[in-house]
DRENDO-1510 file (C-alpha; in Angstrom, 1 decimal, always signed):
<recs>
REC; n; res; u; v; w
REC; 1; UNK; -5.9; +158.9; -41.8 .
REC; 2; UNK; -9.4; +159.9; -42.0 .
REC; 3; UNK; -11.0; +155.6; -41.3 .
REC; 4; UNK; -9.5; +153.5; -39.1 .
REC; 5; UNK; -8.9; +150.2; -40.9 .
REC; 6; UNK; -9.1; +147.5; -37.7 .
REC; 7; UNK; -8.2; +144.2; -37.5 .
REC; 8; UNK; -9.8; +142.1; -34.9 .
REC; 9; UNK; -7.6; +139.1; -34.1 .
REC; 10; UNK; -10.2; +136.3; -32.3 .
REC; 11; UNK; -13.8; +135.7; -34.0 .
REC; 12; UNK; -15.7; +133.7; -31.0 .
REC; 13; UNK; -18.1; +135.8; -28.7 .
REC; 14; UNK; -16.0; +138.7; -27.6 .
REC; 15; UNK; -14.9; +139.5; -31.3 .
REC; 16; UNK; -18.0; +138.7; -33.2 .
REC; 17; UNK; -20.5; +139.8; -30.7 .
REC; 18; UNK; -18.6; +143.0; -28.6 .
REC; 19; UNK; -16.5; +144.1; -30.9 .
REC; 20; UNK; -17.2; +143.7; -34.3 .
REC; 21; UNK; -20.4; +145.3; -34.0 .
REC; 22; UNK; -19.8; +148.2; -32.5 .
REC; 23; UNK; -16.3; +148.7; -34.3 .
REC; 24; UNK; -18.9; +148.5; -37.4 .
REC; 25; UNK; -21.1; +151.2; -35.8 .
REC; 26; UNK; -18.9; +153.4; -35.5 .
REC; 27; UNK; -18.6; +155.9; -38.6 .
REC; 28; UNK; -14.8; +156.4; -38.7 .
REC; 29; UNK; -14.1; +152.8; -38.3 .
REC; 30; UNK; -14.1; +149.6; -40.3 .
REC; 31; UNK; -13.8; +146.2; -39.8 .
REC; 32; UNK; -11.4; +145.2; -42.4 .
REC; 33; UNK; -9.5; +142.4; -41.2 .
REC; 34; UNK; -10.3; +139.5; -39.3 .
REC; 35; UNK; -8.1; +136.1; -37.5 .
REC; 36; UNK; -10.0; +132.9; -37.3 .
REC; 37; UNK; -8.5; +129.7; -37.9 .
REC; 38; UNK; -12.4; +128.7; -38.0 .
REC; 39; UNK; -14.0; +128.4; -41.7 .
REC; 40; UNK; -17.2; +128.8; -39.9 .
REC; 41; UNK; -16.5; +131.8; -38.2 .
REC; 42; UNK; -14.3; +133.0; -41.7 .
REC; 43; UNK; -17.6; +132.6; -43.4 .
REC; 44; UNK; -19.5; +134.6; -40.6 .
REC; 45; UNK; -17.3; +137.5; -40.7 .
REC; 46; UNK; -17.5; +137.5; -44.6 .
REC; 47; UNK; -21.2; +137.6; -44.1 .
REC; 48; UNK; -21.5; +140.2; -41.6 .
REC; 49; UNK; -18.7; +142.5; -42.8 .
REC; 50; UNK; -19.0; +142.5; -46.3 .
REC; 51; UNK; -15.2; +143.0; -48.1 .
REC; 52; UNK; -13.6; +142.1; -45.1 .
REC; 53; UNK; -10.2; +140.3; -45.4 .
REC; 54; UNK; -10.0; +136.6; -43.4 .
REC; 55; UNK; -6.4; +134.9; -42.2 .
REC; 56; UNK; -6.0; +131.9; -40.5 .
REC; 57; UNK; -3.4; +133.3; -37.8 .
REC; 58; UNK; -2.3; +136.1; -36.3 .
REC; 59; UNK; +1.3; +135.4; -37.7 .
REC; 60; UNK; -0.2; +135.9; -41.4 .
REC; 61; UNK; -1.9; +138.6; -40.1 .
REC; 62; UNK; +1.6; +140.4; -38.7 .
REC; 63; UNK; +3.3; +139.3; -42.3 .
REC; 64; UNK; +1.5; +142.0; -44.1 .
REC; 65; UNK; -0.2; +145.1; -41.6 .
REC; 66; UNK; -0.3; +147.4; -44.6 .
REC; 67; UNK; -3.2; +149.7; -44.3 .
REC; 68; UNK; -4.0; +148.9; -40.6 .
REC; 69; UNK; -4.4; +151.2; -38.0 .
REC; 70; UNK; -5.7; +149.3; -35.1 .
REC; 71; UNK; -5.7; +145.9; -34.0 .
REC; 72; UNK; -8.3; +144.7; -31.1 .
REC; 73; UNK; -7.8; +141.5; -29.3 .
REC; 74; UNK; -10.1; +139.2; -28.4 .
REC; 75; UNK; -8.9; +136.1; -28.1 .
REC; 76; UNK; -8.3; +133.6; -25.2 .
REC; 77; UNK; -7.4; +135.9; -22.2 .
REC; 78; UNK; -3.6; +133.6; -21.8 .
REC; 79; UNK; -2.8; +135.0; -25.4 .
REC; 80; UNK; -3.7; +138.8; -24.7 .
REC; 81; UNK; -0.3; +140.2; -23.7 .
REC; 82; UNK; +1.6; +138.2; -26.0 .
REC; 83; UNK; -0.3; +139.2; -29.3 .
REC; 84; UNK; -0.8; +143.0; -27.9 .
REC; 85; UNK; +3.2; +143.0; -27.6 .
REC; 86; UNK; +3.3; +141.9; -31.2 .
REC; 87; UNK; +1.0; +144.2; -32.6 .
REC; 88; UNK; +2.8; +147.3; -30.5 .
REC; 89; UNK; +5.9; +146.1; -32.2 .
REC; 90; UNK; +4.8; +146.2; -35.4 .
REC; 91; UNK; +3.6; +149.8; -34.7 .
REC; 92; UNK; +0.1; +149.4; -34.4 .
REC; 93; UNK; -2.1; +150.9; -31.8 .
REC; 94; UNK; -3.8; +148.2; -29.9 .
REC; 95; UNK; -7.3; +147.5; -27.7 .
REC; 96; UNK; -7.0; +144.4; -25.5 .
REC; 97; UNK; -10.6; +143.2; -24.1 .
REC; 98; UNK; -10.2; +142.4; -20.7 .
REC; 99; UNK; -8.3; +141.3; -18.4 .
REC; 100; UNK; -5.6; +143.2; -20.0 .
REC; 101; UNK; -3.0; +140.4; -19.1 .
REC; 102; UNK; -2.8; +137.2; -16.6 .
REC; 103; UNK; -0.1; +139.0; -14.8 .
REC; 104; UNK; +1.2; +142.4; -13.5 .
REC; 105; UNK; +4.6; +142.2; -14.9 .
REC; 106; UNK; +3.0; +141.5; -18.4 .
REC; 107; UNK; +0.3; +144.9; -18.0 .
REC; 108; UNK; +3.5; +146.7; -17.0 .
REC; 109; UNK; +5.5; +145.7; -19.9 .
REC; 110; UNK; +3.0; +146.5; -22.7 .
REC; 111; UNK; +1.9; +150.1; -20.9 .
REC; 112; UNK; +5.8; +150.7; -20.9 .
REC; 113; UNK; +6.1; +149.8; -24.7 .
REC; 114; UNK; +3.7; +151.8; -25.7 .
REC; 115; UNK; +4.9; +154.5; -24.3 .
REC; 116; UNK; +7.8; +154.2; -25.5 .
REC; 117; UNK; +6.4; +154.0; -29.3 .
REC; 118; UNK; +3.9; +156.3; -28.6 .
REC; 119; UNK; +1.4; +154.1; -29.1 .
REC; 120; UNK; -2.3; +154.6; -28.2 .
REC; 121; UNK; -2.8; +151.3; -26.3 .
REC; 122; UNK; -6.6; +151.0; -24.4 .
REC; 123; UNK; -8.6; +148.2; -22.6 .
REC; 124; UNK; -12.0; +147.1; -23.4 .
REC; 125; UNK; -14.0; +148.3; -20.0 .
REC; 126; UNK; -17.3; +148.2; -21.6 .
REC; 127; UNK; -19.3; +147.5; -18.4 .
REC; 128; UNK; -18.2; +151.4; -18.1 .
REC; 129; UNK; -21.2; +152.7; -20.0 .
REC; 130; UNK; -23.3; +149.9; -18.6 .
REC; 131; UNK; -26.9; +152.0; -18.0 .
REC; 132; UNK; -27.0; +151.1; -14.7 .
REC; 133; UNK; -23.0; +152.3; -13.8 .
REC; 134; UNK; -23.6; +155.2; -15.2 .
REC; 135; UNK; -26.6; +155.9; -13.2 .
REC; 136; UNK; -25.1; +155.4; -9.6 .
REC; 137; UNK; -22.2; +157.6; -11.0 .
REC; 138; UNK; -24.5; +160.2; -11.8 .
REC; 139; UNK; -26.3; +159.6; -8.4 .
REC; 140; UNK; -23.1; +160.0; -6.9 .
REC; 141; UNK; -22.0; +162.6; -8.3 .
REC; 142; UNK; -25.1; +164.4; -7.6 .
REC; 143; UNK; -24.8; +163.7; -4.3 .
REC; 144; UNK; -28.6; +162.3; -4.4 .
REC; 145; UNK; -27.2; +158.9; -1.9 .
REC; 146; UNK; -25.4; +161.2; +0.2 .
REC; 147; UNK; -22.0; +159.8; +1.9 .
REC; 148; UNK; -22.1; +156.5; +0.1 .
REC; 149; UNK; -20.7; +153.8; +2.5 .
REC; 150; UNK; -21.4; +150.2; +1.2 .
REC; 151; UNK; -21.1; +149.1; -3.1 .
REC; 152; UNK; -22.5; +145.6; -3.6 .
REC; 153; UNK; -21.9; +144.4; -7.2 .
REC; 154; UNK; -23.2; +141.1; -8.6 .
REC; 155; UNK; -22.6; +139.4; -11.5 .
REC; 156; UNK; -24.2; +135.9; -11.0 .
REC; 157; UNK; -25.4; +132.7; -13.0 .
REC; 158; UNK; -26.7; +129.7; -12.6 .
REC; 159; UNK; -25.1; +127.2; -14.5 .
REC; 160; UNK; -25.2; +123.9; -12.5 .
REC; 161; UNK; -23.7; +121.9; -15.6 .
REC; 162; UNK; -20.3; +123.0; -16.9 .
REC; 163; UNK; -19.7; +123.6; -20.1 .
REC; 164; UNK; -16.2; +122.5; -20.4 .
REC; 165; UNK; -14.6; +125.4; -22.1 .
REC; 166; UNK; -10.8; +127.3; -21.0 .
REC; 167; UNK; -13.0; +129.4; -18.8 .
REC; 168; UNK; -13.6; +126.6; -16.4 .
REC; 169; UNK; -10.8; +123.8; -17.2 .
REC; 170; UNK; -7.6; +126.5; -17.6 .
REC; 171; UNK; -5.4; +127.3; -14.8 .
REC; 172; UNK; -5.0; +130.6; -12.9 .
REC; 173; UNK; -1.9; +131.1; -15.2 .
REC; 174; UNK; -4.3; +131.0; -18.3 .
REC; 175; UNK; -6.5; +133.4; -16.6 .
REC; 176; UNK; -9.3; +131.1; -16.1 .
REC; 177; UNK; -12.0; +131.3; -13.7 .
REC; 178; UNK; -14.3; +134.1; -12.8 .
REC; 179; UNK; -12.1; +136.2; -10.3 .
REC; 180; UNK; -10.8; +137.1; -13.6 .
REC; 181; UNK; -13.3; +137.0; -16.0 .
REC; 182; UNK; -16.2; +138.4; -14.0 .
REC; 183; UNK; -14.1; +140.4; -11.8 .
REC; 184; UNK; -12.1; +142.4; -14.0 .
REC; 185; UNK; -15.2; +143.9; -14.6 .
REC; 186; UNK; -16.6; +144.2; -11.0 .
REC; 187; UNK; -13.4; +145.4; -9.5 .
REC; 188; UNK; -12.6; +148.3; -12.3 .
REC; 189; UNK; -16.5; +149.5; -11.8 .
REC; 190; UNK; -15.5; +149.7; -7.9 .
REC; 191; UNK; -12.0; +151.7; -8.4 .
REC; 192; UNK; -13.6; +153.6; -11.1 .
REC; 193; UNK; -16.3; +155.0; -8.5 .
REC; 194; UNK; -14.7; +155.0; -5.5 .
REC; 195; UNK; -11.0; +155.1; -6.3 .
REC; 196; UNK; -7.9; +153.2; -4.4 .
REC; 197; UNK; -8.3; +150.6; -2.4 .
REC; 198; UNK; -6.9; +149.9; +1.1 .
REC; 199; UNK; -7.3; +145.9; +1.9 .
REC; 200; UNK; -8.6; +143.0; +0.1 .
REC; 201; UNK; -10.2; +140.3; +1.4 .
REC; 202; UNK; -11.8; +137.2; -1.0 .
REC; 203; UNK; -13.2; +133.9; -0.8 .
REC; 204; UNK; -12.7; +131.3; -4.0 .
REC; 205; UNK; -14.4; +128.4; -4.2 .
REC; 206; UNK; -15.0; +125.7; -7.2 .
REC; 207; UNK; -18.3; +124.2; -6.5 .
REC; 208; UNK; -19.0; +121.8; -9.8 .
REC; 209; UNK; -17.4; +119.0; -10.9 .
REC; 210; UNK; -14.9; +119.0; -13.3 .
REC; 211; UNK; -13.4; +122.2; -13.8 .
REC; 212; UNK; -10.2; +123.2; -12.4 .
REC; 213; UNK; -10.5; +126.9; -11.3 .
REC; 214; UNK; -12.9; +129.5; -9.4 .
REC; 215; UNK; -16.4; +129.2; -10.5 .
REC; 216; UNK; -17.7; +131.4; -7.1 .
REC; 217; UNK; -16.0; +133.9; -5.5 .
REC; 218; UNK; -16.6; +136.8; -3.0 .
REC; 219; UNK; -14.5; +139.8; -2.8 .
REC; 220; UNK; -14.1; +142.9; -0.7 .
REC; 221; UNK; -12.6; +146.0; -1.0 .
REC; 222; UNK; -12.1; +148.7; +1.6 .
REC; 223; UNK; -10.9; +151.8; -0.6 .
REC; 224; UNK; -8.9; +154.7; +1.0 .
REC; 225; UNK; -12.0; +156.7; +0.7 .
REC; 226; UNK; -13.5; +154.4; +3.3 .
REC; 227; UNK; -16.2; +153.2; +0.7 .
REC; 228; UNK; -16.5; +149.4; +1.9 .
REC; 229; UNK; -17.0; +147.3; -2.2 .
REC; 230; UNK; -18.5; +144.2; -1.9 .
REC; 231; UNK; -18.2; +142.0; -5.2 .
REC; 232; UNK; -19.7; +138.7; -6.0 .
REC; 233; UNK; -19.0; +136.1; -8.9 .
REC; 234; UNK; -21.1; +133.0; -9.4 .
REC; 235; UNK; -22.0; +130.1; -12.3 .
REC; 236; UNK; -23.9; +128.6; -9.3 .
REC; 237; UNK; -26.4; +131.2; -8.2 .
REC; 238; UNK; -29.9; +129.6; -8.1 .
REC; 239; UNK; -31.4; +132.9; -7.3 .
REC; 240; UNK; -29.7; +136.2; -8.2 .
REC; 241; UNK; -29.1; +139.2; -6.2 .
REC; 242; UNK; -29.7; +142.5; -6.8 .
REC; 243; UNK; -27.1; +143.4; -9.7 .
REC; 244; UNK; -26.1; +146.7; -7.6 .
REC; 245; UNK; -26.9; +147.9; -4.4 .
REC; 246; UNK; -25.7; +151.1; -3.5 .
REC; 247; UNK; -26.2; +152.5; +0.6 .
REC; 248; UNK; -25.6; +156.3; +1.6 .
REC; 249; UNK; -26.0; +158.6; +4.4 .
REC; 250; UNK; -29.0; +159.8; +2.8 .
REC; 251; UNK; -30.0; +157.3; +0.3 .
REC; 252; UNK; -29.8; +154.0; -0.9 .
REC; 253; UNK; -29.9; +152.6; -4.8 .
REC; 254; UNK; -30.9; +149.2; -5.7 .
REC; 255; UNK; -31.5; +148.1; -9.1 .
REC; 256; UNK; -31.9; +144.2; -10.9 .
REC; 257; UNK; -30.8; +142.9; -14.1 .
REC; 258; UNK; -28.1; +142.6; -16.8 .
REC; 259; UNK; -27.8; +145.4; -18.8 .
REC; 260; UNK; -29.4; +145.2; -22.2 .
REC; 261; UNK; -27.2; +145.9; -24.3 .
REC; 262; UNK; -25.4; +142.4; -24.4 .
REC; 263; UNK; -28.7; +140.8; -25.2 .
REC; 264; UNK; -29.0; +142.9; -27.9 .
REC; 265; UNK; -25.8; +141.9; -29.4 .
REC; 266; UNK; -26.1; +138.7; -28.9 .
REC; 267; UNK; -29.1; +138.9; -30.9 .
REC; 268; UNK; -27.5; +140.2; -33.9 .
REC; 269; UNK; -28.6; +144.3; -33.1 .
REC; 270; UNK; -26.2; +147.1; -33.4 .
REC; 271; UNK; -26.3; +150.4; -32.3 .
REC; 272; UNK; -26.7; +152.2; -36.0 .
REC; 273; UNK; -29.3; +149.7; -36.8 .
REC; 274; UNK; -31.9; +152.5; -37.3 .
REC; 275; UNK; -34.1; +151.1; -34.1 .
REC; 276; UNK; -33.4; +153.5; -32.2 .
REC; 277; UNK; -33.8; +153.7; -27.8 .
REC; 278; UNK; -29.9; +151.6; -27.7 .
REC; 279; UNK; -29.3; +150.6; -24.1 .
REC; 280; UNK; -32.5; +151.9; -22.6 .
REC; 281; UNK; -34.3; +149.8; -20.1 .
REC; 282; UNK; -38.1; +149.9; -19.6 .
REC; 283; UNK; -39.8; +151.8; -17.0 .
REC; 284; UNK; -40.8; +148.6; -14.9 .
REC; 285; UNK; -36.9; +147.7; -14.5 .
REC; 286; UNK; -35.9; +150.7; -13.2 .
REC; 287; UNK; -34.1; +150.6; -9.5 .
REC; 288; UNK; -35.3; +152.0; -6.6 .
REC; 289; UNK; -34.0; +155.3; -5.0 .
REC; 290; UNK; -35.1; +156.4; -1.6 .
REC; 291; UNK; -34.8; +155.5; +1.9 .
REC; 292; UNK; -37.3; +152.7; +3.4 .
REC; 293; UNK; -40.4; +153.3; +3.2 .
REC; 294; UNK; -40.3; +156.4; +0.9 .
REC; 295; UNK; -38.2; +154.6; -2.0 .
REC; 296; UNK; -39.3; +155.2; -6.1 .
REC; 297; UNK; -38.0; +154.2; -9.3 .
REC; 298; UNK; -35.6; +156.4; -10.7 .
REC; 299; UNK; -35.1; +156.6; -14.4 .
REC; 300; UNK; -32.0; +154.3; -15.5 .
REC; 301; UNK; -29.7; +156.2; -18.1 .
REC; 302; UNK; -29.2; +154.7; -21.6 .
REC; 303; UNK; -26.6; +152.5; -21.9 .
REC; 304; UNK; -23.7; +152.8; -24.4 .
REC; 305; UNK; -21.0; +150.8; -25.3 .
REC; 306; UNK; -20.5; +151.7; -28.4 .
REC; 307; UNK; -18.9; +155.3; -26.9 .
REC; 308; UNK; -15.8; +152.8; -26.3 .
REC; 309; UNK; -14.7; +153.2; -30.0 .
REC; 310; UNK; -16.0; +156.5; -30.7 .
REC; 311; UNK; -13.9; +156.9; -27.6 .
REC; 312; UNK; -11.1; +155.1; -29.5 .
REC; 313; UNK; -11.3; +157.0; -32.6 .
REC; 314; UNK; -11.3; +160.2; -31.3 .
REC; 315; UNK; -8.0; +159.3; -29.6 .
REC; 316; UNK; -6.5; +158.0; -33.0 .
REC; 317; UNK; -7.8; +160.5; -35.4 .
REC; 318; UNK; -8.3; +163.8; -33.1 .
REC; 319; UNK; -5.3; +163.8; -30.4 .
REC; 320; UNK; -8.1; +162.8; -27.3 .
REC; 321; UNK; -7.4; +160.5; -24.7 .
REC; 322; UNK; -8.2; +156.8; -24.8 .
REC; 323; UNK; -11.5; +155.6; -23.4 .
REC; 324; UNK; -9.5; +153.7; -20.7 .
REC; 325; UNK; -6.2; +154.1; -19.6 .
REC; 326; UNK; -4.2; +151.3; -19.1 .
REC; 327; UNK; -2.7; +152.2; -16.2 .
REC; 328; UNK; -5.9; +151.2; -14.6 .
REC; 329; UNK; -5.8; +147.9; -15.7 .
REC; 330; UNK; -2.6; +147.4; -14.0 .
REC; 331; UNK; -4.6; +148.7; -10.6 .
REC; 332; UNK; -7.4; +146.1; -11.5 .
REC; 333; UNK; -4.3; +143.1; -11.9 .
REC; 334; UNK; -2.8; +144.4; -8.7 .
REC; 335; UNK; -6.2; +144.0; -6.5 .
REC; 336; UNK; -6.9; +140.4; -8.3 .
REC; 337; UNK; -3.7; +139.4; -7.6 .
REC; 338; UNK; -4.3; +140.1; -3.8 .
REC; 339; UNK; -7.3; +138.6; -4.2 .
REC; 340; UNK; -5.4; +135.1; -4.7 .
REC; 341; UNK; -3.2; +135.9; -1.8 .
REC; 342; UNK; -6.4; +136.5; -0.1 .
REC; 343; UNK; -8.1; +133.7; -0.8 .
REC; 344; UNK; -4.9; +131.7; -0.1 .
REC; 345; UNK; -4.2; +132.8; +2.8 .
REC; 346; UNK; -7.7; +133.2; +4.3 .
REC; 347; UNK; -6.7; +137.1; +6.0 .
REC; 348; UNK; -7.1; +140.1; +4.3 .
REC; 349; UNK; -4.4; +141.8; +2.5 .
REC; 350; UNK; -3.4; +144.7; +0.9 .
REC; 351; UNK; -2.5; +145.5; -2.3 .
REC; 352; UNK; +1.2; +145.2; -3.7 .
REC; 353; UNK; +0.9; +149.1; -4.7 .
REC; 354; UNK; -0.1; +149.9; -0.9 .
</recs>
């Protein structure tokens, strides 16, 4: 194998915007199959991946895999274990986008299957190389904050009217709601920096009319390091927070703003596209670093998702390790799932692993 032939089974915003592109901009990858039961998403993908093959379900798609190599799931998140069990049992190495599965038992079950295959299996993280993540890492790692005691992590909206997708009318069981959408990403950011966590505490709330599931939720996290993670989630923000806000012994980090690189996407840009400056963010949007009243911007590094699949293909073709382990995905699962205990019982919690 010297290309990776991928087949991308769901054509709606995570696989035509996320994935596509950057499986497209990476050089030992191709997209060169795609599920859509759509004919106007078929015709989009035959537009924007020229020669690429289109089938209506994933069943035709697991009829025939001849001459795949990967298979990258992006479909609704109730459907993610269930198709990644297929796909590992046809043989084929498998990216899930997040949340890796609606359950523990389910993450468990596919990490286990893999390994029993030896199957590369990975999760789509790609707030991970976020410009802003990487900066506090680099700012903790540096030691530049000090002892860092407090993470606040934001990712909030305001949408006041809903817009009546799964996402807001499915059931916890369909992993709906934004504990799970939003939070996969904000609680895998928090282990990922500041490692195992201790107790869980959460707040969910629905707020609009209509929709059946969490559409604003708090969370905190006291890790074992004694880092205190506060996370928020909210479609009904009318004024957003700080995106992270980082406070040290010596130091504190604040910064604004969605990373660009979604916007970018979502405006049909890629990361070959010969522009140039991918994931950068202009001088005036850089956070602040500095204690009160001696604070300055400090330069936010470029972001990068696309080192996800150049991630992925040096695991398939060269040996390397996937970008993301799944393992962690499990640890993510295990502190949602307290979460919902949490927020059930109204006490904090600790995790099942604990």
């Amino acid at each position: 194998m010297s290309s990776i032939e991928v087949a991308i089974i769901g054509y709606g915003l995570a696989g035509s915007v996320f994935h596509a592109p950057l499986i497209a901009s990476e050089p030992r990858m191709r997209v060169a199959t795609v599920v859509t039961g759509s004919d106007e998403r078929a015709e989009q993908a035959r537009q924007e991946h020229p020669g690429v093959r289109v089938v209506a379900s994933a069943d035709e798609l697991f009829a025939d895999t001849t001459g795949l190599d990967l298979v990258v799931i992006a479909t609704p998140n109730r459907t993610h274990a269930p198709l990644a069990r297929h796909a590992l049992d046809a043989g084929l190495p498998v990216v899930v986008d997040k949340p890796f599965a609606v359950s523990v038992a389910e993450a468990e079950d596919l990490v286990a299957r893999a390994e029993r295959a030896g199957l590369a299996l990975s999760v789509f993280q790609n707030r991970r190389w976020d410009g802003d993540f990487l900066t506090v890492r680099e700012l903790d790692t540096d030691g530049r904050l000090g002892e860092v005691r407090r993470f606040e992590s934001r990712f909030e909206r305001w949408r006041p009217v809903p817009k009546g997708g799964w996402r807001e009318v499915g059931s916890a069981e369909d992993g709906a709601g934004l504990l799970f959408d939003l939070g996969s990403h904000l609680v895998d950011q928090a282990l990922t920096l500041f490692g195992p966590v201790r107790t869980v505490y959460c707040e969910l709330d629905r707020r609009r009319a209509g929709i059946q599931t969490d559409d604003d939720a708090f969370l905190a996290l006291t890790h074992e390091s004694g880092v205190r993670s506060q996370l928020w989630m909210s479609a009904v923000a009318p004024q957003l927070g700080p995106r992270l806000r980082v406070l040290g012994s010596e130091a504190g980090y604040v910064t604004y703003g969605l990373d660009p690189q979604e916007e970018a996407l979502r405006a049909g840009r890629r990361p070959d596209d010969g522009e140039g400056q991918w994931g950068t963010v202009e001088p005036e949007r850089y956070g602040l670093l500095g204690a009160d009243p001696n604070t300055a911007p400090y330069p936010t590094l470029a972001g990068n998702y696309l080192a996800f699949y150049s991630a992925m293909a040096a695991a398939l073709l060269d040996g390397a390790a996937v970008p993301v382990n799944p393992r962690d995905a499990i640890s993510t699962l295990l502190i949602l799932d307290a979460a919902r205990r949490s927020a059930a019982r109204a006490e904090i919690v600790r995790p099942a692993f604990n």
